[in-house]
KEKE-3310 file (N, C-alpha, C; in steps of 0.2 Angstrom, whole numbers, plus 5000, padded with zeros to 4 digits):
npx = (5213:5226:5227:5231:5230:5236:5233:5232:5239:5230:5234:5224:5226:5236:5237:5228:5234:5247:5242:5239:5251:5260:5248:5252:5264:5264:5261:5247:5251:5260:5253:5248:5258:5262:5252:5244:5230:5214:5206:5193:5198:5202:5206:5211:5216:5222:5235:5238:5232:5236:5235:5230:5241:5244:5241:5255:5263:5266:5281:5289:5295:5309:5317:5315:5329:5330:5326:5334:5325:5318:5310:5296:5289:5277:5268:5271:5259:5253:5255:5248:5242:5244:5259:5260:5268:5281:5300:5309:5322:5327:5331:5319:5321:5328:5331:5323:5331:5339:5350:5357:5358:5354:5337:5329:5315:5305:5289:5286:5284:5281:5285:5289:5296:5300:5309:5303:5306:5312:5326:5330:5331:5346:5361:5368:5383:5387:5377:5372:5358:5342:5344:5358:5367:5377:5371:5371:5370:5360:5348:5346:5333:5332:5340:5337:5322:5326:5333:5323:5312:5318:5320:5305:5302:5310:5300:5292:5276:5275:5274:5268:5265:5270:5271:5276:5278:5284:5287:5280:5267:5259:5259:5251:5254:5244:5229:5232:5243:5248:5246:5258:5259:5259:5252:5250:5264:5266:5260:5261:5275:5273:5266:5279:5287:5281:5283:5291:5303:5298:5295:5295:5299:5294:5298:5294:5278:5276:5282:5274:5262:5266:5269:5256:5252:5250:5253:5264:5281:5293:5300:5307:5315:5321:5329:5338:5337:5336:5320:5306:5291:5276:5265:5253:5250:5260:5260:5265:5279:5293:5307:5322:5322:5308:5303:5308:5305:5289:5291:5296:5286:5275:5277:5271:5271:5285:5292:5306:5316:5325:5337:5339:5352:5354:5367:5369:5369:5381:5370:5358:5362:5365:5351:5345:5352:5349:5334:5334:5343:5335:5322:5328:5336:5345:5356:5362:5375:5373:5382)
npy = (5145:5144:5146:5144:5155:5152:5151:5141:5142:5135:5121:5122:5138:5143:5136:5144:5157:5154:5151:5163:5174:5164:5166:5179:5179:5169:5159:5150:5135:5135:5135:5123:5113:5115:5112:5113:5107:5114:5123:5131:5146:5139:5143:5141:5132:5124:5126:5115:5103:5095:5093:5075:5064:5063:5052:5043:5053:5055:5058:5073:5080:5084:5082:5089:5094:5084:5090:5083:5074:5071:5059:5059:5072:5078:5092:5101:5102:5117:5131:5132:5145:5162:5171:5186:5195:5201:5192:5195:5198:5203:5217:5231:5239:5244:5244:5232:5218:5205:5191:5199:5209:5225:5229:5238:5247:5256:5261:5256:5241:5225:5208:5193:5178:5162:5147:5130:5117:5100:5100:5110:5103:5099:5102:5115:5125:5130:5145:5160:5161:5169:5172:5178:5165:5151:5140:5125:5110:5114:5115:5120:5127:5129:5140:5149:5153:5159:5170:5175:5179:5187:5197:5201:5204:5216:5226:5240:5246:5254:5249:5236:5218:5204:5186:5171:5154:5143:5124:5113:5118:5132:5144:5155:5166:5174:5182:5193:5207:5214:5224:5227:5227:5222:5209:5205:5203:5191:5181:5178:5173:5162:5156:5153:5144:5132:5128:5116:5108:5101:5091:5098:5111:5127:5141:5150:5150:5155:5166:5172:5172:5183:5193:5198:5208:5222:5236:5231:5235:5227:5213:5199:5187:5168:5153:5137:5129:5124:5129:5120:5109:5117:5117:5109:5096:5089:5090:5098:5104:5117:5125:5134:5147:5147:5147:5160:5171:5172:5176:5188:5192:5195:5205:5218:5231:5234:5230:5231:5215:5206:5194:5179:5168:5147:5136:5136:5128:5131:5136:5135:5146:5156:5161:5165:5176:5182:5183:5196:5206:5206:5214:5226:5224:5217:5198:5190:5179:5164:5158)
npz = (5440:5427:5411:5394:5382:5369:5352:5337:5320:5309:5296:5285:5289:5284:5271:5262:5264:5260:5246:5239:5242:5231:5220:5217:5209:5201:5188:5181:5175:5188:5199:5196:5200:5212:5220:5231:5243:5244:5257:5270:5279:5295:5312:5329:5338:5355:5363:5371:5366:5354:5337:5329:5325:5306:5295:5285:5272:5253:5249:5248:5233:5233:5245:5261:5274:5289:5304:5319:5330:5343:5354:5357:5370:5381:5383:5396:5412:5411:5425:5439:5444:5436:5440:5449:5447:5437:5436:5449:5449:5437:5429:5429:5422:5409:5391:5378:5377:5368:5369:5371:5363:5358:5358:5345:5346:5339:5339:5352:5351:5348:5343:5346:5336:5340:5336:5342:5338:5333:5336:5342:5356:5358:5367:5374:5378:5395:5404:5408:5418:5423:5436:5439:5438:5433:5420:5418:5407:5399:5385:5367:5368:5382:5384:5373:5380:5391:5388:5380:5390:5400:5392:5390:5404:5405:5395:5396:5402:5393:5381:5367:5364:5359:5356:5347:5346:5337:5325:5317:5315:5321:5336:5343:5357:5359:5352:5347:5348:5365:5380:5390:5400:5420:5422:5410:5407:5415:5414:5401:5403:5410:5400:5391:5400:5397:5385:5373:5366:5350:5334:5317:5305:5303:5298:5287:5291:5302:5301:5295:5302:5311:5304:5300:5309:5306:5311:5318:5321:5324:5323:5331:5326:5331:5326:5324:5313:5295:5286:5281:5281:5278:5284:5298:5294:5287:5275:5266:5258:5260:5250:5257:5249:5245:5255:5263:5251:5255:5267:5264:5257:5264:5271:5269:5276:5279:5291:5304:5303:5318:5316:5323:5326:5332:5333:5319:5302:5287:5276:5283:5290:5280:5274:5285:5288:5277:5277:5286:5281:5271:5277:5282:5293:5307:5311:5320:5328:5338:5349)
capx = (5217:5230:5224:5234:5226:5237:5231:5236:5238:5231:5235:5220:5225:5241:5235:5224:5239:5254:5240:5237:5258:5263:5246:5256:5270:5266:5258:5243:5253:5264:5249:5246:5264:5262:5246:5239:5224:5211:5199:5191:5204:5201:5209:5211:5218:5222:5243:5236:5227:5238:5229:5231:5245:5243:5244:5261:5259:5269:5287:5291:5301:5314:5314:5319:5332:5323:5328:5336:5321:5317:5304:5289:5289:5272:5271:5269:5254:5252:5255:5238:5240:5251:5263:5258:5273:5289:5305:5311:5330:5327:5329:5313:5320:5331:5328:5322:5338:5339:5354:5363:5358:5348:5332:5325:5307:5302:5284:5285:5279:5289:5283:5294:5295:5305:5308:5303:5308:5316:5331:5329:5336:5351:5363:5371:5386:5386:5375:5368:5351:5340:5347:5363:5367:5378:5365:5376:5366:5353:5348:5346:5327:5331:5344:5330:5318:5330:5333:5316:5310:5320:5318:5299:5302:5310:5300:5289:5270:5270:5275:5263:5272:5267:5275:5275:5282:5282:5289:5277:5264:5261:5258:5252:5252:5239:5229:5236:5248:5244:5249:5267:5259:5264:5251:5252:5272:5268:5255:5266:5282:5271:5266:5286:5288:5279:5284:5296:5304:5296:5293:5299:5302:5289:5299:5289:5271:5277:5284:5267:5259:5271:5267:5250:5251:5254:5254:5270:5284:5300:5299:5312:5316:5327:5328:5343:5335:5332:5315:5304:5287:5271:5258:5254:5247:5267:5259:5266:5286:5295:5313:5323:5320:5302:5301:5311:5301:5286:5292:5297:5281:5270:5283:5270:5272:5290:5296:5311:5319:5331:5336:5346:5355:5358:5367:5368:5375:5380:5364:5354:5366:5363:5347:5343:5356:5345:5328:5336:5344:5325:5319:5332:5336:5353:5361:5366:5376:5371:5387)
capy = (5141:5146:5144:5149:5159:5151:5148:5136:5144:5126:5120:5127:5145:5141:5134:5153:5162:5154:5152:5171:5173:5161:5164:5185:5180:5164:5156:5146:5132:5135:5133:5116:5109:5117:5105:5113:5106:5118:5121:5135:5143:5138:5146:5141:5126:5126:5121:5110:5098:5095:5088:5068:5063:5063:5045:5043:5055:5051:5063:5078:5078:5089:5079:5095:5092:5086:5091:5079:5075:5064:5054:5067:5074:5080:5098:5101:5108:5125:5134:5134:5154:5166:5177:5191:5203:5197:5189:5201:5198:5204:5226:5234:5250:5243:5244:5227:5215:5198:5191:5207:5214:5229:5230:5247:5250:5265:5262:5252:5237:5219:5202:5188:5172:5156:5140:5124:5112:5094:5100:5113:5097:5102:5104:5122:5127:5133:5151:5163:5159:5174:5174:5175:5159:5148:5136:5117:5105:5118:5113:5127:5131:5134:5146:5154:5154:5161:5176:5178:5180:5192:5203:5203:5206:5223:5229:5245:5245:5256:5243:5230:5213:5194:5179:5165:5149:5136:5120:5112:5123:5140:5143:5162:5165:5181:5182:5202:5209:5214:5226:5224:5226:5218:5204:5200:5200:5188:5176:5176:5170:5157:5152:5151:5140:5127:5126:5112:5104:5096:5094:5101:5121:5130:5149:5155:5155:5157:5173:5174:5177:5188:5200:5200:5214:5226:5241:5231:5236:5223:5207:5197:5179:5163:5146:5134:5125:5125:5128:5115:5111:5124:5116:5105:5089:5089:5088:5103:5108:5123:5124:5139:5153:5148:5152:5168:5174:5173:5181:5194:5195:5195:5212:5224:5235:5236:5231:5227:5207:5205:5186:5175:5158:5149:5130:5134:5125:5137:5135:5141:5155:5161:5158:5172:5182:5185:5185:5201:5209:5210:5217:5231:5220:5214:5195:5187:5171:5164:5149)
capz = (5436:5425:5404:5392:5377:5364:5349:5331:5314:5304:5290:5280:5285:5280:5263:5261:5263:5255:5237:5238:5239:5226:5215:5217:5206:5198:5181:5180:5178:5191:5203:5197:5201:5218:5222:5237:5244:5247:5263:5271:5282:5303:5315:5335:5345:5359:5362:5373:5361:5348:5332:5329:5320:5302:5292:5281:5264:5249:5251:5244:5228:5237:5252:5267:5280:5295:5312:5325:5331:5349:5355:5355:5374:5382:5385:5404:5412:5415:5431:5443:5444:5433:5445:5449:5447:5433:5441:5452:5447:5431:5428:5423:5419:5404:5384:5378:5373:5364:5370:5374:5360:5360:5349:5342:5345:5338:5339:5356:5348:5345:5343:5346:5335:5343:5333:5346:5334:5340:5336:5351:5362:5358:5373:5373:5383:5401:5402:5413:5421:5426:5446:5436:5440:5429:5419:5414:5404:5396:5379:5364:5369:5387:5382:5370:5386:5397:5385:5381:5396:5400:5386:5389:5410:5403:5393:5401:5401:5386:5375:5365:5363:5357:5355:5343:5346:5328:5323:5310:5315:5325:5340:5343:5363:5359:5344:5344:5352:5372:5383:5393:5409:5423:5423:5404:5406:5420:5409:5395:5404:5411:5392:5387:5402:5396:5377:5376:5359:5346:5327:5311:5306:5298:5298:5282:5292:5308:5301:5291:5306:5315:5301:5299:5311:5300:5314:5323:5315:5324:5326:5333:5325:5331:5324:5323:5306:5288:5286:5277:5279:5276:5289:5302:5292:5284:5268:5259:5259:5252:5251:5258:5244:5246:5264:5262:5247:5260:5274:5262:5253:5273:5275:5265:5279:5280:5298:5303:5306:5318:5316:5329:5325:5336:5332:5313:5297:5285:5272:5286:5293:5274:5275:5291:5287:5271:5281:5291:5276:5267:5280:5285:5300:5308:5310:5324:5328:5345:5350)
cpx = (5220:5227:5227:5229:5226:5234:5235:5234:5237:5233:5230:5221:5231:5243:5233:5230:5245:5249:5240:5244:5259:5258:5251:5259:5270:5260:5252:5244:5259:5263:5249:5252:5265:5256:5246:5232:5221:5204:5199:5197:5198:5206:5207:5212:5222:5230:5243:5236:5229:5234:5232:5236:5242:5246:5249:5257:5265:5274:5289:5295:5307:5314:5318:5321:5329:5328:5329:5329:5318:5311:5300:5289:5282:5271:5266:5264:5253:5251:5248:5237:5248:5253:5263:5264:5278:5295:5309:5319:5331:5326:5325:5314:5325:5328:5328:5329:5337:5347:5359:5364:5351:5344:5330:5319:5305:5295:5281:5282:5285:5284:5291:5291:5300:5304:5310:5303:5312:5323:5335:5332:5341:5355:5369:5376:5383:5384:5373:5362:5348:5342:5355:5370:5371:5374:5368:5369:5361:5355:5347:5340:5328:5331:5339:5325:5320:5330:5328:5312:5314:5320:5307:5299:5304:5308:5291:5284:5267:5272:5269:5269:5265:5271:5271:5278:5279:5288:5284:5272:5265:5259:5260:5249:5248:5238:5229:5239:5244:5249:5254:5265:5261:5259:5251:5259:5270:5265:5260:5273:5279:5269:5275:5287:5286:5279:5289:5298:5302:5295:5299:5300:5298:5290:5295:5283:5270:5278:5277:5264:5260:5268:5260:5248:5253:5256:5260:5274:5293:5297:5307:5312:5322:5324:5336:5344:5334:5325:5314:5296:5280:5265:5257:5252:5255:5266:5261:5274:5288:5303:5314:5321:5311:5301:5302:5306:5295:5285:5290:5290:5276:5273:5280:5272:5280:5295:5302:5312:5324:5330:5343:5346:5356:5360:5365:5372:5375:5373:5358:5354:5363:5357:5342:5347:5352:5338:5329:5337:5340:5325:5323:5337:5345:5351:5365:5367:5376:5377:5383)
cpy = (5144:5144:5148:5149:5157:5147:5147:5141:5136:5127:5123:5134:5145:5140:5142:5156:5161:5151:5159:5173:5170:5163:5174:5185:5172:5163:5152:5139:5129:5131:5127:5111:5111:5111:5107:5110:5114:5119:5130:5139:5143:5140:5144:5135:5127:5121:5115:5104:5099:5091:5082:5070:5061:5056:5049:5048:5055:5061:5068:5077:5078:5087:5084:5090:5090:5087:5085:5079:5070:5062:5061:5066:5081:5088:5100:5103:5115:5127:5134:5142:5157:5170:5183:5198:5196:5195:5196:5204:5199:5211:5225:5239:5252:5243:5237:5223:5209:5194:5193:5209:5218:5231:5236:5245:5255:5266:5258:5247:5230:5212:5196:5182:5167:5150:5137:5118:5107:5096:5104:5111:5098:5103:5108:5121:5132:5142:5154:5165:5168:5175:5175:5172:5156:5142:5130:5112:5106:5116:5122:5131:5134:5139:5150:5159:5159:5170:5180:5182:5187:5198:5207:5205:5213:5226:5234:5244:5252:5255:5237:5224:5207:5189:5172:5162:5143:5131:5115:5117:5128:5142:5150:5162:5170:5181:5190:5202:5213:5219:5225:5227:5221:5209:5201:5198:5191:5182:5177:5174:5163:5151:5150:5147:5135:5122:5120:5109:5101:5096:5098:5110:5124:5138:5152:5157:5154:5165:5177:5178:5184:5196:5201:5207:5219:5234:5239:5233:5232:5218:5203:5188:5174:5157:5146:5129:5126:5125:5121:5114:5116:5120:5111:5098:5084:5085:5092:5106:5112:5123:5131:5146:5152:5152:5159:5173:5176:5176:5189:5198:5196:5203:5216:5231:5239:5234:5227:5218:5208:5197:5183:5169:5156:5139:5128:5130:5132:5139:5138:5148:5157:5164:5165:5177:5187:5187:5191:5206:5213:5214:5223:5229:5220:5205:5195:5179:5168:5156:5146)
cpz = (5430:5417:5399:5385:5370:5359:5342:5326:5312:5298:5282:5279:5282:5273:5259:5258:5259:5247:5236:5238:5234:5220:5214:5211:5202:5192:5184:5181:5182:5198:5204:5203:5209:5223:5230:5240:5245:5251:5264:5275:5290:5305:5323:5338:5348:5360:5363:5370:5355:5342:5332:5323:5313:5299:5286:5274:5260:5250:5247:5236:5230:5244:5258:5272:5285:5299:5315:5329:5337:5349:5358:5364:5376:5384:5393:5407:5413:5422:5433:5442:5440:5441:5443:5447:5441:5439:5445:5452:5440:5431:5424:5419:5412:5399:5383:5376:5374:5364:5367:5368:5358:5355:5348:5343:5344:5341:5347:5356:5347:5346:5342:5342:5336:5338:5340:5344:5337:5340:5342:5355:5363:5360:5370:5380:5388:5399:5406:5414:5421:5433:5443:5439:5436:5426:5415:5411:5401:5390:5374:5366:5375:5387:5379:5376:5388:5394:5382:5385:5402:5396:5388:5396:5407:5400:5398:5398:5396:5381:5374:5365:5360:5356:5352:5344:5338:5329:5316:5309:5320:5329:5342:5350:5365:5351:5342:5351:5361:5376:5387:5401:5414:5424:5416:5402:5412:5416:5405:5398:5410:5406:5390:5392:5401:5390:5378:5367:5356:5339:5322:5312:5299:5298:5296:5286:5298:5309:5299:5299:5309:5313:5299:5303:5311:5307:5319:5316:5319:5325:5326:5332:5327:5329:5323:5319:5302:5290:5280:5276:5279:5281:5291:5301:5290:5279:5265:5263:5255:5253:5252:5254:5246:5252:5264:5257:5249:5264:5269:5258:5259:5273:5270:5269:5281:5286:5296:5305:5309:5318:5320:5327:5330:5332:5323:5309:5292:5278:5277:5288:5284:5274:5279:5290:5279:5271:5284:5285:5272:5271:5285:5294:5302:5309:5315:5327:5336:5345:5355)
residu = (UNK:UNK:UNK:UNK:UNK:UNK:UNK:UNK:UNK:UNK:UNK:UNK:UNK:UNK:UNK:UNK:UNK:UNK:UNK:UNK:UNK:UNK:UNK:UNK:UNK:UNK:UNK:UNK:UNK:UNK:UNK:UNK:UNK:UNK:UNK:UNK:UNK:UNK:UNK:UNK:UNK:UNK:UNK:UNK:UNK:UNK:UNK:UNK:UNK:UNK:UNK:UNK:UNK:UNK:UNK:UNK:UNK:UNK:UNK:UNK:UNK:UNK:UNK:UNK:UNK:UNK:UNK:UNK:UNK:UNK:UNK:UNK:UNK:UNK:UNK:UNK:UNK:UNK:UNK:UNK:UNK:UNK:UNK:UNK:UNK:UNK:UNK:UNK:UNK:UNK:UNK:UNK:UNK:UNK:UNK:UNK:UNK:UNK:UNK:UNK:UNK:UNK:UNK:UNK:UNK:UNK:UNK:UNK:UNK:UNK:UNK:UNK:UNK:UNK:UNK:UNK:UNK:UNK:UNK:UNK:UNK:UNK:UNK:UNK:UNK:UNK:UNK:UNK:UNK:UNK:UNK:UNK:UNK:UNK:UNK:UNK:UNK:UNK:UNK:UNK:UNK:UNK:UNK:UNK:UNK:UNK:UNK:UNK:UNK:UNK:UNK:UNK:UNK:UNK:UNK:UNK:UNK:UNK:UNK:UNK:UNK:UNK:UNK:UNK:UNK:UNK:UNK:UNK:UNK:UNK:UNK:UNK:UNK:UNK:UNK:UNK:UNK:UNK:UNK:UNK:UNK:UNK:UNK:UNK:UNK:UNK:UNK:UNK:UNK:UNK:UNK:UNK:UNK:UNK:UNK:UNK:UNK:UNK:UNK:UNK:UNK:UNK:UNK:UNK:UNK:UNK:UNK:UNK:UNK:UNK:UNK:UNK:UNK:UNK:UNK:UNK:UNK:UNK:UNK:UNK:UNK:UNK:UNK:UNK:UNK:UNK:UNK:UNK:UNK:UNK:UNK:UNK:UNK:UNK:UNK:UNK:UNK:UNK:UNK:UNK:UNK:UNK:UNK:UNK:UNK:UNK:UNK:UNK:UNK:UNK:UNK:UNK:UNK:UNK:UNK:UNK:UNK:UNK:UNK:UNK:UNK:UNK:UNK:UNK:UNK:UNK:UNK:UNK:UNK:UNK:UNK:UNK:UNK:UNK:UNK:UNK:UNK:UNK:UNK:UNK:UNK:UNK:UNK:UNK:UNK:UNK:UNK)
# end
């Protein structure tokens, strides 16, 4: 039976990491007006077994955008058995590409973060499937999938990889990066099969985790929302600059961001295009 590995960044470690950022560059009383709680941090749920909806909590100041947001949709079960080999309609023998554009790996090393946010629903124009098939009525996540999945079927087994999917919280499908063999390409494109949209847009520590692994040196980010808030209870939001000053501050190590839009307004396009810029990156706009 098929199980997938994925595991939740909480709110606690969440708390950890964005007070150790802010106490970086901030005042005494800067802290206060920030009003994080503080817990131990926890680490580990299972995508499965989302935590209980949190009771109503009094709204930000700054109240963030929220995503179009549908009637919450269960996420599917997981395949009985992963496949044994990747989709056979996909070249192995190409460099990795993120729709149809081609990433640098120096280190052969890349982690993927996805926004699966409600906004995701979203129906995208006609596309090309992996059978390359034309694909009518796909929402912006499929399209994500689609090109995901294909990125990760190419890349050779002397590459690490990982994948993040987030929306309020984060959702690491290895808690380090894993070989690009041919059974972990196969188990990881049975993990992105079953994500499906829901929730707000938690960029900053989606990216936080991304870069916790200081020896990757790309990661590849998409989302098609302002970010907003900072942990899965949706008790703590930060406005764009926040988020970004975070990424930017996770990126001791220096890697690159490429960053893909897909479905943006222009406060977000700014937004990524300024996430990528940090980080030596490029800036792509997905119609």
């Amino acid at each position: 039976m098929f199980k997938s590995t994925a595991t939740t960044i909480t709110a606690a470690a969440t708390i950890a990491a964005t007070l150790s950022f802010y106490s970086a560059s901030a005042t005494a009383g800067d802290l206060d007006v920030l009003d994080l709680p503080i817990e131990k941090p926890i680490r580990g749920r299972a995508l499965q077994t989302p935590e209980p909806t949190p009771d109503p909590v009094e709204e930000p100041t700054s109240e963030p955008t929220a995503d179009p947001k549908p009637d919450p949709k269960p996420d599917p079960e997981p395949a009985n058995e992963p496949i044994s080999e990747p989709p056979a309609d996909v070249p192995q023998d190409e460099a990795p590409t993120f729709f149809g554009n081609e990433i640098e790996t120096p280190s052969q090393s890349i982690i993927f973060v996805i926004d699966r946010s409600g906004s995701m629903w979203l129906k995208v124009d006609p596309f090309v499937g992996l059978d390359g098939q034309i694909v009518s009525g796909g929402n912006r996540l499929d399209r994500a999938k689609v090109e995901l999945k294909r990125a990760i079927a190419a890349l050779t087994d002397n590459f690490v990889f990982n994948i993040v999917f987030y929306d309020e919280c984060v959702y690491a499908w290895q808690a380090a990066r894993v070989q690009a063999n041919n059974n972990n390409k196969s188990a990881a494109i049975a993990f992105v099969d079953q994500i499906q949209p829901d929730g707000w847009t938690n960029t900053g520590v989606a990216m936080l985790a991304a870069l916790a692994e200081k020896e990757n040196d790309v990661v590849v980010l998409l989302s098609d929302g302002a970010p907003n808030f900072l942990d899965c209870a949706l008790t703590t939001a930060g406005d764009i600059e926040y988020h970004r000053a975070l990424i930017s501050w996770a990126n001791s190590q220096g890697a690159r961001i490429d960053a893909f839009g897909i479905g943006l307004d222009d406060l977000t396009r700014t937004f990524m295009m300024n996430v990528a810029a940090d980080a030596g990156g490029s800036f792509t706009e997905v119609n």
